[in-house]
C-alpha positions as MATLAB code, in Angstrom:
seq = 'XXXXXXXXXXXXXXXXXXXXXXXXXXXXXXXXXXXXXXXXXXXXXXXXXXXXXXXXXXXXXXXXXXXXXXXXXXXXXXXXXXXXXXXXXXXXXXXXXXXXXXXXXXXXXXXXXXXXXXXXXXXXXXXXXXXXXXXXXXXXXXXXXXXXXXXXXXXXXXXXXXXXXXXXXXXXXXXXXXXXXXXXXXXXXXXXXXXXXXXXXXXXXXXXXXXXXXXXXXXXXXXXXXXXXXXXXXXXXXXXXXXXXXXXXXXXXXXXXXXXXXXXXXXXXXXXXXXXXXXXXXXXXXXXXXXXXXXXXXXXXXXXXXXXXXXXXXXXXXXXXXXXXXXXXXXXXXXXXXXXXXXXXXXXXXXXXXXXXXXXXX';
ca = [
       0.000    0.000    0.000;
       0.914    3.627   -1.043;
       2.294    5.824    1.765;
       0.799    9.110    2.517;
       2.698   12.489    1.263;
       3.376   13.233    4.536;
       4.728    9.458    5.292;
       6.919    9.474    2.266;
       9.832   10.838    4.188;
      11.104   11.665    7.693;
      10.806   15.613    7.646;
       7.503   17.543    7.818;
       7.019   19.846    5.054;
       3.665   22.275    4.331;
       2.923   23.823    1.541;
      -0.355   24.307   -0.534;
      -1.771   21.766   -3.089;
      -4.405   20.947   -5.745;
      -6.221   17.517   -5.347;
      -7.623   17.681   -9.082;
      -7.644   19.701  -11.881;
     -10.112   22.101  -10.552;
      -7.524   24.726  -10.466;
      -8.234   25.259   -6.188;
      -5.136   24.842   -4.504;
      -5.317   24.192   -0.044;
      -3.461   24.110    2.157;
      -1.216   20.742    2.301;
       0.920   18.467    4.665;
       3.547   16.232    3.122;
       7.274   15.327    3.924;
      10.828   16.019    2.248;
      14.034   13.920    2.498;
      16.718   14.548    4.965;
      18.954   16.448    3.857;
      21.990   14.369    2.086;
      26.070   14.715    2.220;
      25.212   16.498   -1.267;
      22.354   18.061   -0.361;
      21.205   22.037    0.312;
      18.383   22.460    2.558;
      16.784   25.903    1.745;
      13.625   28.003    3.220;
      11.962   29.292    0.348;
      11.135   32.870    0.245;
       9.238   33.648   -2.731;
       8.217   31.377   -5.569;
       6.899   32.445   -9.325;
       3.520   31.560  -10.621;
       4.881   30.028  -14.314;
       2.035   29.528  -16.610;
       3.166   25.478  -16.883;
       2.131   25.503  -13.451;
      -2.114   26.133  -14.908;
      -1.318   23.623  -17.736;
       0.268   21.175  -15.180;
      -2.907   21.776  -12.620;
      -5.543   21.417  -14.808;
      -4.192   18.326  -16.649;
      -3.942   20.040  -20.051;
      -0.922   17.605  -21.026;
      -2.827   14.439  -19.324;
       0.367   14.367  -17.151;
      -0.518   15.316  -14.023;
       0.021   13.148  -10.223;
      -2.508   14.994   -7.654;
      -2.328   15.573   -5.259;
       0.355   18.268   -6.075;
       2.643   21.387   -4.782;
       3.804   23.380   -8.027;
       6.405   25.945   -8.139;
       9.767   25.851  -10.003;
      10.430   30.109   -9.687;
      12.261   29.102   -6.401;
      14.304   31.320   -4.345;
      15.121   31.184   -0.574;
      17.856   30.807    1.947;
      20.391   28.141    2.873;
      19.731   26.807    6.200;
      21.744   23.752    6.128;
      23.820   21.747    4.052;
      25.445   18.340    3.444;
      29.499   17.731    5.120;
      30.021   17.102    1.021;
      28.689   20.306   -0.416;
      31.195   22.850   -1.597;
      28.587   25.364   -4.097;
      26.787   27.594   -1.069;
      27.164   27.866    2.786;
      24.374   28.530    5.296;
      22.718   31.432    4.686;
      23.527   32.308    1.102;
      20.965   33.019   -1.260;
      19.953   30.288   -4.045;
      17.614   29.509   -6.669;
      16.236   26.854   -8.119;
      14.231   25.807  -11.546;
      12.482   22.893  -13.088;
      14.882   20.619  -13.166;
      14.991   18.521   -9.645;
      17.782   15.992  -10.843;
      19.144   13.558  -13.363;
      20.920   10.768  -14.447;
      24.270   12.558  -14.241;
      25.814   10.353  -16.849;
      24.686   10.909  -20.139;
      25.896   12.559  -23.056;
      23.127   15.169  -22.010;
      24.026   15.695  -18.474;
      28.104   15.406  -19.800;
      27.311   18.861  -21.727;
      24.876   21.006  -19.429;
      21.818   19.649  -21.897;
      20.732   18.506  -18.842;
      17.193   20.102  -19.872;
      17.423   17.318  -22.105;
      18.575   14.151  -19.945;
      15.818   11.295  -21.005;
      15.555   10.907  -16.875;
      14.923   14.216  -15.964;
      13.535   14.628  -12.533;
      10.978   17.813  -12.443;
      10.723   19.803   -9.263;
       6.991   18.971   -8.565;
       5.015   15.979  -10.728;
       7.982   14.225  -11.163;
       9.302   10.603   -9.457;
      12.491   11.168   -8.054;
      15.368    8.140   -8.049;
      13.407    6.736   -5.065;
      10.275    6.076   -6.285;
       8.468    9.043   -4.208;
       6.820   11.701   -5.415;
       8.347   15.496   -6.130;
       6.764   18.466   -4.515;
       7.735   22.222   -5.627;
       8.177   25.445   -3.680;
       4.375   26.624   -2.816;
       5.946   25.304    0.179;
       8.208   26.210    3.114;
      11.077   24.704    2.041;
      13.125   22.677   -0.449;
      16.016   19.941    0.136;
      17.906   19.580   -3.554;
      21.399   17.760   -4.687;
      23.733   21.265   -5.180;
      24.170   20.207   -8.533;
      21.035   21.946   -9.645;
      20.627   25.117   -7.444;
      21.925   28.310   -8.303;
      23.402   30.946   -6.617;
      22.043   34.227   -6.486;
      23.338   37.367   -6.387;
      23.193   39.824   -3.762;
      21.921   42.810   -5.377;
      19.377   40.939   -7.120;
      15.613   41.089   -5.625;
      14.702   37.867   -4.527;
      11.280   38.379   -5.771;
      11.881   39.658   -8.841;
      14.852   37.389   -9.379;
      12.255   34.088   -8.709;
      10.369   34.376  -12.407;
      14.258   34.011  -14.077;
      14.733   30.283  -12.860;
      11.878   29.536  -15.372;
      11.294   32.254  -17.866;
      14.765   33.738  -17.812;
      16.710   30.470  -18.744;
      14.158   29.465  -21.226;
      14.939   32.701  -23.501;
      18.527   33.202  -22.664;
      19.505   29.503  -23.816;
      18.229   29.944  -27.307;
      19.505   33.655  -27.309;
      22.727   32.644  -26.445;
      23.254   28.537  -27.746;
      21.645   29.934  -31.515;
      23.844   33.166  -31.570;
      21.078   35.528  -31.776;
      21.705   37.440  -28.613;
      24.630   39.240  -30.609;
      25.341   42.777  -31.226;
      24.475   43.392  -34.791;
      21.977   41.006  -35.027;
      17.961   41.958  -35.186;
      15.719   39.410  -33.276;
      11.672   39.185  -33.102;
       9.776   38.421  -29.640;
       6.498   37.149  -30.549;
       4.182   37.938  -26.843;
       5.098   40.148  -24.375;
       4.172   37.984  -21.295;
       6.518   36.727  -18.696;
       8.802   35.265  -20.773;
       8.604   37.740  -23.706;
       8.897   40.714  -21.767;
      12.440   39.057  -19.943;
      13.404   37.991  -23.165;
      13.157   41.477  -24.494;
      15.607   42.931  -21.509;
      18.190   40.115  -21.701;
      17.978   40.279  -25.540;
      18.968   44.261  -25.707;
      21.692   43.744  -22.777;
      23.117   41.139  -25.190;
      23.560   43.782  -28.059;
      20.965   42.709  -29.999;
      17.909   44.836  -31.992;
      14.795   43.898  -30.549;
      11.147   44.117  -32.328;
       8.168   42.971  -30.113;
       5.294   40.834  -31.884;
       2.432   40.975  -31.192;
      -1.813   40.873  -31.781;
      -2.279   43.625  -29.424;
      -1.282   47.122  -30.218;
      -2.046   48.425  -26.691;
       1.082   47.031  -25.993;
       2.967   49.508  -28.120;
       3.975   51.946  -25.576;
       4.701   49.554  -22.904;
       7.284   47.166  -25.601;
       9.250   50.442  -26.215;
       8.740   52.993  -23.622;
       9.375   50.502  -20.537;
      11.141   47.513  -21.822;
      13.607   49.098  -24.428;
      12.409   47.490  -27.686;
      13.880   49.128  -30.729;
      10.387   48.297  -32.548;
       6.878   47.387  -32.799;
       4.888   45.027  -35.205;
       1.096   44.320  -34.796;
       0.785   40.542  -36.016;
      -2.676   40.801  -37.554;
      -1.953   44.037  -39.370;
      -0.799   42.371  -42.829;
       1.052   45.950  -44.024;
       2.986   45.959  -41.418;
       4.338   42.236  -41.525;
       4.943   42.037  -45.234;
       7.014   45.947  -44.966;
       8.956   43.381  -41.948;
       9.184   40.593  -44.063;
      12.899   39.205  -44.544;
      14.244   41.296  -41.754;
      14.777   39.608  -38.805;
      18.237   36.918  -37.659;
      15.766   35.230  -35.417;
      12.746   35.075  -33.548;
      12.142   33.691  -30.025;
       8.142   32.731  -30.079;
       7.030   32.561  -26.518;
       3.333   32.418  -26.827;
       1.466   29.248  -25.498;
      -2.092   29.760  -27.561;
      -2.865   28.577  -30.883;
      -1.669   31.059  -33.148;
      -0.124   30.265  -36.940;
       3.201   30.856  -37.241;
       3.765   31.201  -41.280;
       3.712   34.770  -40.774;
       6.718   34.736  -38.759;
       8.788   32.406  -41.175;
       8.255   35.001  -43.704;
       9.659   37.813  -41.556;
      13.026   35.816  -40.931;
      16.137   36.525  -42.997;
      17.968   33.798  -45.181;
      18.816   31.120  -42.515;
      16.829   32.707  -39.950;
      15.766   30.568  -36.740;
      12.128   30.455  -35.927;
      12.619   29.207  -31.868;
       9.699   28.009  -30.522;
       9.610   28.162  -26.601;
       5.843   28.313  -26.101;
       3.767   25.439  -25.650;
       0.468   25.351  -27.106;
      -1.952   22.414  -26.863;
      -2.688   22.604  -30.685;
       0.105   21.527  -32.856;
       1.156   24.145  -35.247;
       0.799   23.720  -39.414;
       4.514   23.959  -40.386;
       4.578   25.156  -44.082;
       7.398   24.101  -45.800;
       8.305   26.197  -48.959;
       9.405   29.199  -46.894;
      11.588   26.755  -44.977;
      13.216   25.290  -48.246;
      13.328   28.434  -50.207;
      15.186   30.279  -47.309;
      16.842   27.661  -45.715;
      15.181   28.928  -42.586;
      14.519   26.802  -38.825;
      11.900   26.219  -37.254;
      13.389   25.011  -33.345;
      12.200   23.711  -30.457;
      13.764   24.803  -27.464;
      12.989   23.978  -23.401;
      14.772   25.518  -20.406;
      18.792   25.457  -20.048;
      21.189   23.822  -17.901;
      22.407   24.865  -15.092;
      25.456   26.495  -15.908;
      23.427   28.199  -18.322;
      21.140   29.178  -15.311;
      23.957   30.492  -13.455;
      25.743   32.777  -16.284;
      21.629   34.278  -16.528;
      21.237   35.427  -13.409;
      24.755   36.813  -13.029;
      24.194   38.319  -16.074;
      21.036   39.582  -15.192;
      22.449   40.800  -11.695;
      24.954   42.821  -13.955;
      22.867   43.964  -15.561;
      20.188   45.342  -12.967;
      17.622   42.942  -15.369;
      14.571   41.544  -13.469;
      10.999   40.407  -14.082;
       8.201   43.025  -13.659;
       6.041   40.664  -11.103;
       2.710   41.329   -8.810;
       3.569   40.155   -5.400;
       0.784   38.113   -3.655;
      -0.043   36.265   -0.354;
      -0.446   32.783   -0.507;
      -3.673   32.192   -0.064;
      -4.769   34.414   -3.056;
      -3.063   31.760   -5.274;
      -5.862   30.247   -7.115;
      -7.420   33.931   -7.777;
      -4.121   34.353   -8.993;
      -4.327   31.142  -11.019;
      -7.687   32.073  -12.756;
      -6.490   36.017  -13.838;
      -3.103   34.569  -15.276;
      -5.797   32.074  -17.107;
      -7.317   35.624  -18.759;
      -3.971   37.459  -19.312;
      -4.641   39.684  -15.950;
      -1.211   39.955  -14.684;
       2.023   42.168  -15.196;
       4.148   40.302  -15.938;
       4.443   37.461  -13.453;
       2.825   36.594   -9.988;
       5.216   36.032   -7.723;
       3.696   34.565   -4.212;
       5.435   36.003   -0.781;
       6.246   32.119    0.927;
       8.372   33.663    3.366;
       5.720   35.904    4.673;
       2.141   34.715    4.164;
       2.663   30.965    4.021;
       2.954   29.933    7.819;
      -0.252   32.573    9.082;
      -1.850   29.800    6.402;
      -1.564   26.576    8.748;
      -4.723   24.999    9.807;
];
């Protein structure tokens, strides 16, 4: 017989949880491991509301273990680590993503793909090497091998550095593995949502010439005024995509709705890279001719490892670049869950763990 989540493991954890995929999270008593020789045990202070967490809730990929804690924005505060970790001390300041662990021995793992490992542990819904269960950082704390944490820098917000463990790395690795965060060359960002509107910063501290996509023009001002784009193009306004067509190294495409995406082959230069980093439910149609007849790509792309994670946020630290975010307590979570559902957040909720959690206790 299955143990309960809070039988799993010696130490008490709490955290909040949804049962099913009503979208209603509660409050929630499991367990965590002890903390290992290689091990960093870590309150968490603040953890980002990524929209994989409503896909992952509601069982939109038919994925989903209930009952479950999500959160893989993770930031907090070593409180104590294993006699064989060497990466962070108590009381530094660490981060931590989506990816909870890995084989460690593949060809993958051997070059920081570890995105990509085909046993990939995830930080919640996942099974970790012992057969139990993986719960994320809606919770109090987190106990993770120091092989995937990251350090973060001190004059970094931890609040607004939590969204850049998920939609930070998952711009800056194709920005930086495809060569299109570059001085010189001109790169599309199709949505201006939590990811876009990173990608955006990172991609303009990387040299590059930025033009913001999008179907909504209201977000004209805010694309150039606020985040530094060098330009503008409405998606559904045809006279402005064909005077774009041809101009662009490569695009980063970080919407996760339906949406075609011929129109953005066509604004891509000769060998231009269409990256794809959104995740809608509906496949795509992929039309070929514009591929052959400009050798263009059309690439898939998920996360980063974590020396890619780590070279982000120091760059981002550098580079005073953080997520706009809406800081909540955590019991407004699943109102939070249903206005990210409609668009109605700027840019990225962001709950307050270290704060609002414990008053949440039964």
């Amino acid at each position: 017989m299955a143990k309960l989540p809070e039988e799993e493991h010696p130490v008490k954890a709490f955290g909040w949880a949804t049962r099913d995929q009503s979208g209603h999270l509660s409050p929630f008593n499991f367990s965590r491991r002890e903390t290992g020789e290689e091990d960093v045990k870590f309150k968490v202070l603040y953890c980002g509301i990524c929209h994989t967490d409503l896909h992952f809730i509601k069982n939109d990929f038919g994925l989903s273990i209930y009952p479950m804690v999500p959160g893989h924005e993770i930031v907090g505060e070593v409180t104590e680590v294993g006699s064989k970790v060497t990466k962070v001390k108590v009381g530094d300041r660490v981060g931590m993503g989506g990816i909870y662990g890995a084989c460690g021995s593949c060809e993958n793992c051997d070059n920081d793909y570890v995105a990509y490992c085909p046993k990939l542990i995830e930080t919640y819904n996942g099974i970790d090497h012992d057969g139990t269960r993986t719960y994320g950082g809606y919770s109090d704390f987190m106990v993770a091998n120091e092989n995937f944490i990251v350090r973060v820098p001190d004059n970094i917000p931890l609040d607004a550095a939590a969204p850049l463990l998920c939609a930070g790395i998952t711009v800056w690795s194709p920005l930086k593995y495809f060569g299109l965060g570059e001085p010189g060359k001109h790169i599309g960002i199709v949505g201006l949502g939590g990811l876009g509107h990173v990608a955006v910063r990172l991609a303009k501290a990387l040299g590059s010439k930025v033009t913001v996509i999008s179907t909504s023009p209201s977000k004209k001002n805010e694309a150039l005024g606020h985040l530094g784009a060098d330009s503008f193009l409405v998606s559904r306004d045809q006279d402005e995509m064909r005077a774009a067509m041809g101009t662009m190294d490569g695009i980063i495409d970080t919407v996760s709705a339906a949406h075609p995406i011929s129109p953005l082959i066509d604004l891509l230069k000769t060998n231009g890279k269409l990256v794809i980093v959104g995740a809608p439910e509906k496949p795509p149609e992929l039309p070929l001719f514009p591929l052959l007849l400009g050798r263009k790509a059309v690439i898939g792309s998920c996360g980063g490892g974590i020396k890619e994670m780590q070279e982000m946020i120091d760059f981002a630290a550098k580079h005073n670049i953080t997520a706009d975010i809406e800081v909540i307590p955590m019991d407004y979570v699943s109102t939070a869950l249903e206005r990210l559902e409609k668009g109605d957040v700027r840019y990225r909720f962001v709950i307050d763990i270290g704060n609002t959690l414990a008053a949440t206790k039964p």
